[in-house]
N, C-alpha and C positions, 0 to 999 in steps of 0.2 A: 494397213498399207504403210512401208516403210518412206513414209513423209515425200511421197512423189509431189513434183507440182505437176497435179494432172488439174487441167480444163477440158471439161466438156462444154460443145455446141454446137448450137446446128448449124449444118453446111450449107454454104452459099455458093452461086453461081462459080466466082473465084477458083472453088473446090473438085470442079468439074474432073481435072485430068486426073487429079488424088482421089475423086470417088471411084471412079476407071479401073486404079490402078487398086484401091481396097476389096474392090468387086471380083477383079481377076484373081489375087491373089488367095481369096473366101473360096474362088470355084475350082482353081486349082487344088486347095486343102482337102474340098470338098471331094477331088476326083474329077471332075465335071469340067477341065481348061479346053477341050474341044469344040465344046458345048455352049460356049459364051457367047450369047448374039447381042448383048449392050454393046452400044456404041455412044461416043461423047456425045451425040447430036440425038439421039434417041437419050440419053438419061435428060439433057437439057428440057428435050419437050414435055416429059415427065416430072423430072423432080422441079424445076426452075418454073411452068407455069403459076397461072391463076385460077383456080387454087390449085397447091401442088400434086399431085395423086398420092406420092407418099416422100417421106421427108427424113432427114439423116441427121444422127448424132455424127462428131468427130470426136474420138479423145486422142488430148493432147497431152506430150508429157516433156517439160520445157520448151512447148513452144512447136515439139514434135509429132507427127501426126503418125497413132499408134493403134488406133481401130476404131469402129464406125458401129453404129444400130443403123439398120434401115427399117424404118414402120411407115405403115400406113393405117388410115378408119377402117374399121368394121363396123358390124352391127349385130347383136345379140336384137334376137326375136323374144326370147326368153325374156331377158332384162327388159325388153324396150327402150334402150341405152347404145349409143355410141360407146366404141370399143377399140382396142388399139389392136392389130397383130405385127410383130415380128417377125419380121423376113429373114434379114440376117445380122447374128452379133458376130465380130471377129476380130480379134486381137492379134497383131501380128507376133510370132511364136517367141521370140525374145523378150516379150513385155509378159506374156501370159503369167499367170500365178501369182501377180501384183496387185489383185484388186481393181484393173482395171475394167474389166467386165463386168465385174459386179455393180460399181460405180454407175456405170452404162446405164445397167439396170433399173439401178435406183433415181438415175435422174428419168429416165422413161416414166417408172411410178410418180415420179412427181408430177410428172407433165400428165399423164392419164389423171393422177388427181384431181389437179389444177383448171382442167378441164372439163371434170362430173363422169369421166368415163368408165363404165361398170368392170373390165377384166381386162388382161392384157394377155393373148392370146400368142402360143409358137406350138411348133414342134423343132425336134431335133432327128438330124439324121443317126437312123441306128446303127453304123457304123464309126458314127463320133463317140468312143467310149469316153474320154475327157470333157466332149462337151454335154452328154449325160450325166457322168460326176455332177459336174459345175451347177447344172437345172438343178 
């Protein structure tokens, strides 16, 4: 990485209208801006309860917010182990290629670490040939 001050962290309530807006702009990349039934008040009851159902990285890069992991638990029957899946990584297209995603990543596996969790689970759309690269 060319010495970005990038911070990652999880998003808080605060975060709400920027999670919104990181979610619309992953489903339009995606194809899928028609199709967006999140709303502020539905992510709130979701991400923001006790305990959360699933929970968000923010990366930051001076301070500015540049893409997001959404994870939530799983469960591997195999393992017998808690497990993490990945919803959505997304980097918004000006940062891409920085390392930012990877980063992402990497703080993810720490926290799957951190916490005894056996695998960390996604898939990618096969029409994302870049974010196929990138896996």
């Amino acid at each position: 990485m060319n010495e970005l001050n990038l911070k990652i962290r999880l998003a808080d309530l605060p975060d709400l209208e920027l999670i919104l807006a990181f979610i619309a702009q992953k489903v339009e990349f995606d194809g899928y801006l028609g199709e967006l039934e999140a709303t502020a008040d539905k992510l709130k009851q979701t991400l923001f309860c006790h305990p959360p159902i699933a929970q968000i990285l923010l990366a930051e890069v001076d301070k500015i917010p540049v893409g997001f992991a959404l994870f939530s638990d799983s469960y591997s029957s195999f393992l017998a182990q808690r497990c993490i899946w990945l919803d959505d990584l997304f980097i918004q297209s000006h940062m891409r290629g920085k390392g930012i995603g990877t980063a992402l990543l990497k703080h993810l596996a720490q926290l799957a670490e951190s916490t005894h969790c056996g695998r960390i689970e996604w898939t990618v759309n096969q029409n994302n040939s870049p974010g196929i690269t990138f896996y």
